[in-house]
C-alpha positions in Angstrom: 117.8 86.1 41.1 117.4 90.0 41.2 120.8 91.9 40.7 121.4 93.1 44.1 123.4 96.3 42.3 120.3 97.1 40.7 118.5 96.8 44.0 120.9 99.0 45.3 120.6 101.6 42.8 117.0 101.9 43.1 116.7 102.4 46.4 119.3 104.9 46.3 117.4 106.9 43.7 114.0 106.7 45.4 116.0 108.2 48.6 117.5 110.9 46.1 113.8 111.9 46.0 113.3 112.7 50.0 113.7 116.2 51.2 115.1 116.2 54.5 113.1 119.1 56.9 114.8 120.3 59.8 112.9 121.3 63.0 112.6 125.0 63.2 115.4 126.2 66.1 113.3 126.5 69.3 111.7 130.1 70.6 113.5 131.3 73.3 111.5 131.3 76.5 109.6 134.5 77.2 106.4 136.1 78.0 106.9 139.1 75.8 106.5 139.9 72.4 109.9 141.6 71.0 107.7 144.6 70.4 107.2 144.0 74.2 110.6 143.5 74.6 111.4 147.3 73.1 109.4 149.3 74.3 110.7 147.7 78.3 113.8 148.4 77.1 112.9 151.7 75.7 111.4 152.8 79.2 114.4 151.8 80.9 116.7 154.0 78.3 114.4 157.1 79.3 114.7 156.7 83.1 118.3 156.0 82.8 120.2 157.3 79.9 123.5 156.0 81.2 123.0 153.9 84.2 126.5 152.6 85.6 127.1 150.0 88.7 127.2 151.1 92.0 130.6 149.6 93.4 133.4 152.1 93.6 136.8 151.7 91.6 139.4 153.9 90.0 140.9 150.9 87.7 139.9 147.4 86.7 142.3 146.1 89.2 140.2 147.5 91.5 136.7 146.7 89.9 137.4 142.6 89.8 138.3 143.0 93.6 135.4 144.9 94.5 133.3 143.0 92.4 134.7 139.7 93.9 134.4 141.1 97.6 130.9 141.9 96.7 129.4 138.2 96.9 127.4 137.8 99.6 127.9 141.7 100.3 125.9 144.6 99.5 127.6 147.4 97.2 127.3 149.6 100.0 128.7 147.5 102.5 132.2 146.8 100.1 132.3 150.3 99.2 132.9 151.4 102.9 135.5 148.7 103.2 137.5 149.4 100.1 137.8 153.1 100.0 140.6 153.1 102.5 142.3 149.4 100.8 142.2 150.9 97.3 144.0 154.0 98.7 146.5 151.9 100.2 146.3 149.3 96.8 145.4 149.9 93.4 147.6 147.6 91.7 148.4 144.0 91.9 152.1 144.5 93.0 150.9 146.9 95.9 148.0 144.1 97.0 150.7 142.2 97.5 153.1 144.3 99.1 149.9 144.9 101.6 150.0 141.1 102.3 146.7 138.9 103.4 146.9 140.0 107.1 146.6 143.8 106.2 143.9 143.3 103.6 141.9 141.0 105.8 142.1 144.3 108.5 140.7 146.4 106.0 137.7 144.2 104.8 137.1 142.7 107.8 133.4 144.3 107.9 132.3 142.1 104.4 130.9 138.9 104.9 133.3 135.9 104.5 136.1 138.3 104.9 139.1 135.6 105.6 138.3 133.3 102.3 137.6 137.2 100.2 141.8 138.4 102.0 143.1 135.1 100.6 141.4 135.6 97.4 142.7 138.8 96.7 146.4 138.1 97.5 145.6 134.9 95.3 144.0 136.7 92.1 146.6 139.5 92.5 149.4 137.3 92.5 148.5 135.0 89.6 148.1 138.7 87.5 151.7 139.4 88.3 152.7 136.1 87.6 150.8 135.4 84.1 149.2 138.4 82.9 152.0 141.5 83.6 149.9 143.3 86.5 147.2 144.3 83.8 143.6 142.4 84.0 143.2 140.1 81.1 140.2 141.4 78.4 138.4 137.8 77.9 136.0 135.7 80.2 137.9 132.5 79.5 140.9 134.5 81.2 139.1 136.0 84.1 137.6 133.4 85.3 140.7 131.2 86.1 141.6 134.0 88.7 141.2 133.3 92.4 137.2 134.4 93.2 136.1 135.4 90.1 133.7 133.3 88.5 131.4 134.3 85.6 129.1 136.9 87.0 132.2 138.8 88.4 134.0 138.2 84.5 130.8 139.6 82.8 130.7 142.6 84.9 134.3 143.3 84.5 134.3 142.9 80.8 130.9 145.1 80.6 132.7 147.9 82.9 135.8 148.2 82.1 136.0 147.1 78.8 133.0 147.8 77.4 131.7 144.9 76.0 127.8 143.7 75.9 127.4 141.1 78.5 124.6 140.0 81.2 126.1 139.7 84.7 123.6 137.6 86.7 123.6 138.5 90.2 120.5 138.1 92.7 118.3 140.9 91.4 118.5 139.9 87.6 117.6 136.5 88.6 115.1 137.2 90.5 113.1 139.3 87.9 113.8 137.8 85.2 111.9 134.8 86.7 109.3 136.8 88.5 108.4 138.8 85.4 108.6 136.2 82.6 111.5 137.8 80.7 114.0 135.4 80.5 113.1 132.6 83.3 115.5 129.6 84.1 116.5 127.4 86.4 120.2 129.1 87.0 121.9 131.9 86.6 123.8 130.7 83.6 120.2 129.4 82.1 119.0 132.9 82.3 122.3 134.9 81.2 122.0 132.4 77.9 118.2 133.7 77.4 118.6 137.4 78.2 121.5 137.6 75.9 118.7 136.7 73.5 115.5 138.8 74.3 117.0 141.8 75.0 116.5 143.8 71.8 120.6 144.0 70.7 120.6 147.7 70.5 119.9 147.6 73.9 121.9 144.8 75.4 125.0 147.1 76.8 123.2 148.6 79.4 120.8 145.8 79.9 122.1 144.2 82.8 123.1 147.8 84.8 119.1 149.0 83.7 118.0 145.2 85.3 120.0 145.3 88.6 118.7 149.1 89.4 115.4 148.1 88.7 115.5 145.2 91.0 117.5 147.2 93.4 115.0 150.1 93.8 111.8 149.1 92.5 110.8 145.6 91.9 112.2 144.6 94.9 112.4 141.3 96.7 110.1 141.2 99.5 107.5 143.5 98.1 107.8 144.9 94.4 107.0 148.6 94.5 104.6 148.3 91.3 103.5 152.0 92.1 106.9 153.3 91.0 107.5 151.1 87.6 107.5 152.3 84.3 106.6 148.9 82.9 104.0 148.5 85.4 101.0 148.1 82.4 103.4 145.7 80.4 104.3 143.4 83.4 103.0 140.0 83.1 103.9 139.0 86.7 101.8 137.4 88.5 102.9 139.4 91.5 101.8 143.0 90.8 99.9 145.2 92.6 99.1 148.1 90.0 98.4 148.3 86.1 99.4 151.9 85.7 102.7 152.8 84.9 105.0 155.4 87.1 105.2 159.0 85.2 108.6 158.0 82.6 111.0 160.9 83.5 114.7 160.8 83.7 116.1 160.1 87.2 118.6 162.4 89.4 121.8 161.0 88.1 123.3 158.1 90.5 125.2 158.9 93.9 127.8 155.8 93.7 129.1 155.1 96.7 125.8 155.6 99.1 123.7 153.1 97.1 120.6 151.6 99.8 120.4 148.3 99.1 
């Protein structure tokens, strides 16, 4: 009868002898090549040095409000409704002084304006309660406050504390797909895959470069293909023109008077 230890030995040796091979990590999904990639990027740099979002604050108080007013809302439509609340609130403890009634008065021209006044006394209130009256600096933070969910934390974090992050909102996701970048079936799906195209050195204005281009050029019911810098490097099937706009530095923003 064969020793079983011996057996057991063997075996163990002759699996000593198998190399395991992992499965390269998957490419992230995109038509473009990364030298694609940079010089889209590089374009965008050129027409907008320093392009910044187009809702109005003085604080980030006052930035995660407008930004949380803004769903459903155009920039231009919150900006006319908050000029007058911010002067009346720029602080947590004043938002709440103000009370719902008052802040639904003032906002009362924004979509959704009832759920958005019980919001704001909400996200103001818990900022009092847990965080001291200052905005908290992280996404896992943010987000627990009344109204904010991710988009509205990445934008915060990007404006007003200056980290790198892709806020999906209706433009980005809409050209992102349309183009090939970075498509997916949700914003979150394409947040994940623009945070890895988008050449690094790039990646802190990325998302203000994307929504201004969606904004103003490639727009939703027609693209204006005439007026894009990437116009030869566009894969989407939607364009109308091959030749790129002249690449020259635009007049620097008007914030506050943005046409949607």
């Amino acid at each position: 009868m064969a020793n079983p230890k011996l057996k057991s030995v063997t075996r163990s040796s002759q699996n000593s002898n198998v190399i395991t091979r992992r499965k390269p990590a998957a490419a992230v999904k995109t038509a473009y090549s990364l030298s694609e990639r940079e010089e889209i990027f590089r374009r965008f740099s050129i027409q907008r040095p320093e392009p910044r979002g187009e809702l109005e604050h003085t604080n980030p108080f006052t930035l995660v409000v407008a930004v949380a007013l803004s769903a459903q809302a155009t920039d231009a439509g919150v900006n006319k409704a908050t000029r007058a609340l911010f002067k009346a609130a720029d602080t947590p403890q004043k938002m709440l002084d103000l009370g719902e009634e008052k802040v639904r008065d003032y906002i009362k021209t924004i979509g959704l304006y009832r759920n958005k006044a019980k919001n704001v006394i909400a996200l103001s209130r818990m900022l009092v309660d847990e965080f001291a009256g200052k905005v908290p600096e992280t996404r896992e933070e943010l987000v627990r406050l009344p109204g904010v969910g991710r988009k509205t934390a990445n934008v915060v974090l990007s404006m007003a504390f200056g980290q790198a992050t892709m806020a999906v909102d209706t433009h980005i996701f809409r050209i992102a797909n349309r183009v090939g970048l970075a498509p997916g079936k949700t914003p979150d799906e394409v947040e994940e895959r623009l945070m890895k195209v988008v050449p690094k050195h790039y990646l802190y204005h990325a998302h203000h470069w994307l929504i201004l281009h969606g904004r103003y050029t490639c727009k939703a019911r027609r693209p204006e293909c005439e007026r894009c810098v990437i116009a030869d490097i566009c894969k989407s099937p939607e364009k109308s023109c091959d030749i790129p706009a002249p690449l020259v530095e635009l007049p620097p923003q008007v914030i506050g008077e943005a046409v949607e």
